[in-house]
C-alpha positions, 0 to 999 in steps of 0.5 A: 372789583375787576381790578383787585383780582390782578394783584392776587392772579399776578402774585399766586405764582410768586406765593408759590415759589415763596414756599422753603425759601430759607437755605440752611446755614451749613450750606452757605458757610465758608468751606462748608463742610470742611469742620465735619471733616476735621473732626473726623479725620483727627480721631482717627489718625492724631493729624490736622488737616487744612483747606486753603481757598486764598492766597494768603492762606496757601502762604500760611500753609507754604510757610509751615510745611517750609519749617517741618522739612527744610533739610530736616530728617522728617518722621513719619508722623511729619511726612503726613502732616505734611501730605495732609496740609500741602497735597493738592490733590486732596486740596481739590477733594475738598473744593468738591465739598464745597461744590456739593454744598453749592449745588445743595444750596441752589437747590434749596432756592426756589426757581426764578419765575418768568416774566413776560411783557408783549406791546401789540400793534404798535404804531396803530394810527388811530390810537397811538402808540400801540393797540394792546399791552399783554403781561404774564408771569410764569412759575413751575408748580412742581419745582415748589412741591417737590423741593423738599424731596430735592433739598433731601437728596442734594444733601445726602449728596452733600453730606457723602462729598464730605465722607468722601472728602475724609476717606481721601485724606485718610488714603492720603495719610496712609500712603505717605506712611507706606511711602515712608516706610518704603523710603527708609526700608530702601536707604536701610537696604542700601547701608547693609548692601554698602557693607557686603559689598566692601567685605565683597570688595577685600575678597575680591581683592584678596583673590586678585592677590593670591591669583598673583602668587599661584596660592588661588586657581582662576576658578576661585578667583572667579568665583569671588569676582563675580560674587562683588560683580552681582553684588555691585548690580544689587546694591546700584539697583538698591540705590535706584530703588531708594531715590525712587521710594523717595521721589514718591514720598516727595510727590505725596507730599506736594514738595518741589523746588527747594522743599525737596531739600529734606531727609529720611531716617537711615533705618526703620525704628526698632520693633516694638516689645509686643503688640496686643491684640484687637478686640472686636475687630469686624464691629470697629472695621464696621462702625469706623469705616468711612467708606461703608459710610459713604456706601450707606448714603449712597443707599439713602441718596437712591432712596430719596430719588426713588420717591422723588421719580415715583411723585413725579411719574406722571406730570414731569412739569407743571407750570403755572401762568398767570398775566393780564391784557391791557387793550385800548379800543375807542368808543365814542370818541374817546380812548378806553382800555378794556384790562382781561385776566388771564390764567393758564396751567400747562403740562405734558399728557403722558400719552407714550412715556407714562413713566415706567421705565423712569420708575424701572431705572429708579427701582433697580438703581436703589437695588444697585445701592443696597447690592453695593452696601452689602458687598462692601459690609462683607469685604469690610469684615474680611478685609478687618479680619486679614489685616490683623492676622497678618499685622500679628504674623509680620511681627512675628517673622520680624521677631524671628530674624531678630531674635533667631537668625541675626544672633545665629549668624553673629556668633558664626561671625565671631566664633569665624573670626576666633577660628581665623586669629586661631589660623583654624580658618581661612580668610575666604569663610571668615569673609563668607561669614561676615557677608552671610550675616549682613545678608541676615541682616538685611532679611530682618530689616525687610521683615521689619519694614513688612511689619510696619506696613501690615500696622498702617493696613490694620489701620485702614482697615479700621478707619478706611481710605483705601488700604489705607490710614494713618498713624496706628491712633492707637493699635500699635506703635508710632513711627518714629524718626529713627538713627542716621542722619537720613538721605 
């Protein structure tokens, strides 16, 4: 009967760590996580978005962004396709996932237990090879009570990895936007730029002429040559800041060698005819925002190390050690083993750190979370509410150059040139005509590019990422690739 005891001594360590063995499936799937994310990245923006872990699948992905912008004018909605497939960067957010899927997974694993065999007085004369065998077997009883409480929190970790994950593409998607935008605003720029400084160019020139003769002073002439002189270093520098909007777009988009190789619009898409407004703004902003989620799960995460702290107060390990000693003695002559139970529990005494202090860091961590949650639910209202007031005033303002000012200043244009083949004017005001309405122009174009980034803003403030999403999915017009063979 003595002996029967050691199966059960032996085996209630390995009863223990038995205890929620099974890991969820979600945790030990390829790309976990990755769907989850999918499917909430593609409502809010209309994009695919992809996780590449192989070599054969980086190629796939290579190959795709390769067929939409090889010497090709990309759109808006193509730049973000793009960004969203070839990005590294968010290729990296989403390896992050999958690491929290990991640790959630080796969380949910019991705590390996701890085998120990020692052989004593090895080498005794009178018996042999040794005088005593002693086993024990080790396991952490607190690691199995309170895996279900660490199980809860690696996966509240796990599911924030994820909506983390889905605010950076949602970033991503409206910076390439934004970056698009700029790109094309600065190629538009430097078209009408092009065009007041050739009109610069004949002034100029004309004054040179009438320089010549005596018919223009030196002051005029002056005049008109600094006028092409300022206008030369605005549109030199219009050129730089579009190879640089470019460049941006370009790095947005993971493209390098000749990936480089494609083009953008010459001009921005025309306005669209009206653009409604958004009913309940604050409760969308406020049930879509993927970042106020993640604020939530933080909350729930310190919630659960909360009670986790408060169970483990007091014991902070407990162990559980159970073994046996096999020892040989001789009697009589002859050799017999004498085998001993053994049966230990070891923890720490709480006599200096009764765990206090970890429950005062847990409280005001969980105080910190709520603080964090209620600070980001007032920013969201105020930043839904923001966005829409000025997505509706930018439309405006480029309603009003388009609509106002650039027809004004085209009829000075004709009724100048009217004047000129009248001989009423003079070649110089029908050339300051022509200059004042590409300069118009040139104001309408800049308040139709701040349209368009008020319309991605009013996205992101909808749907999160950071000042930042996608196509309007929805609340406004779609970026289109617009006229010109691009740059």
């Amino acid at each position: 009967m003595r002996v029967s005891k050691f199966p059960l001594i032996f085996g209630f360590p390995l009863i223990l760590g038995a205890c929620a063995t099974a890991v969820p499936g979600i945790y030990t799937e390829p790309k976990a996580g990755f769907a989850n994310i999918s499917n909430q990245v593609t409502p809010a923006i209309g994009k695919r978005t992809a996780f590449a872990e192989t070599q054969a699948e980086n190629e796939a992905l290579k190959k795709q962004v390769h067929a939409m912008v090889h010497r090709k004018t990309i759109s808006a909605d193509t730049a973000v396709q793009v960004a969203l497939l070839n990005n590294k960067g968010l290729q990296a957010s989403y390896a992050n996932v999958g690491l929290s899927a990991a640790e959630a997974w080796q969380q949910s694993t019991p705590e390996n237990p701890i085998v120990a065999i020692g052989v004593l007085g090895i080498g005794a004369p009178e018996l042999g090879a040794y005088r005593a065998i002693e086993g024990l077997i080790r396991s952490n009883i607190l690691d199995a009570t309170t895996r279900k409480q660490r199980m809860a929190i690696a996966d509240a970790t796990f599911r924030q990895a994820q909506l983390s994950a889905v605010d950076d593409t949602l970033a991503l998607a409206n910076q390439t936007r934004k970056a698009w935008v700029d790109a094309v605003a600065a190629f538009e720029a430097v078209s009408y730029l092009s065009r007041a400084k050739a009109t610069s160019d004949a002034g100029s020139e004309l004054a040179m002429r009438l320089g010549e003769t005596g018919a223009l002073n030196k002051a005029g002439q002056a005049r008109e040559q600094a006028f092409n002189a300022e206008l030369a270093g605005q549109l030199a520098q219009a050129r730089l800041n579009a190879t640089r909007s470019k460049e941006q777009l370009t790095r947005l988009m993971g493209l390098w060698g000749t990936e480089v190789d494609y083009y953008v619009p010459d001009a921005l898409p025309a306005l669209p005819r009206s653009v409604g407004r958004v009913t309940d703004i604050e409760a969308k902003a406020l049930r879509n925002r993927v970042d106020l989620r993640v604020a939530k799960l933080g909350l729930e995460a310190q919630a659960k190390a909360f009670g986790l702290t408060d169970q483990t107060r007091i014991v902070s390990d407990l162990e559980f050690i159970a073994g046996f000693e096999a020892e040989r003695e001789i009697e009589d002559g002859e050799t017999k083993t004498v085998t001993t139970p053994q049966v230990e529990v070891e923890f720490a005494i709480p006599i200096y750190d009764t765990g206090k202090a970890r429950m005062r860091k847990a409280e005001l961590s969980y105080l910190q979370a709520a603080n964090v949650l209620a600070e980001k639910a007032v920013n969201v209202r105020s930043e839904a509410r923001g966005a829409e007031a000025s997505y509706h005033a930018a439309y405006k303002i480029a309603r009003h150059y388009r609509d106002i000012l650039v027809p004004l200043r085209t009829t000075v244009e004709e009724e100048g040139l009217l004047s000129y083949n009248g001989m009423i004017t003079n070649t110089f005001e029908l050339l300051t005509d022509v200059r004042e309405k590409l300069g118009a122009s040139l104001e309408a174009a800049n308040a139709k590019r701040e349209f368009y980034m008020a319309q991605a803003d009013l996205t992101a403030a909808i749907y999160g990422g950071e000042g930042g999403g996608g196509g309007a999915g929805g609340e406004g017009a779609t970026l289109a690739a617009g006229g010109g063979a691009g740059h």
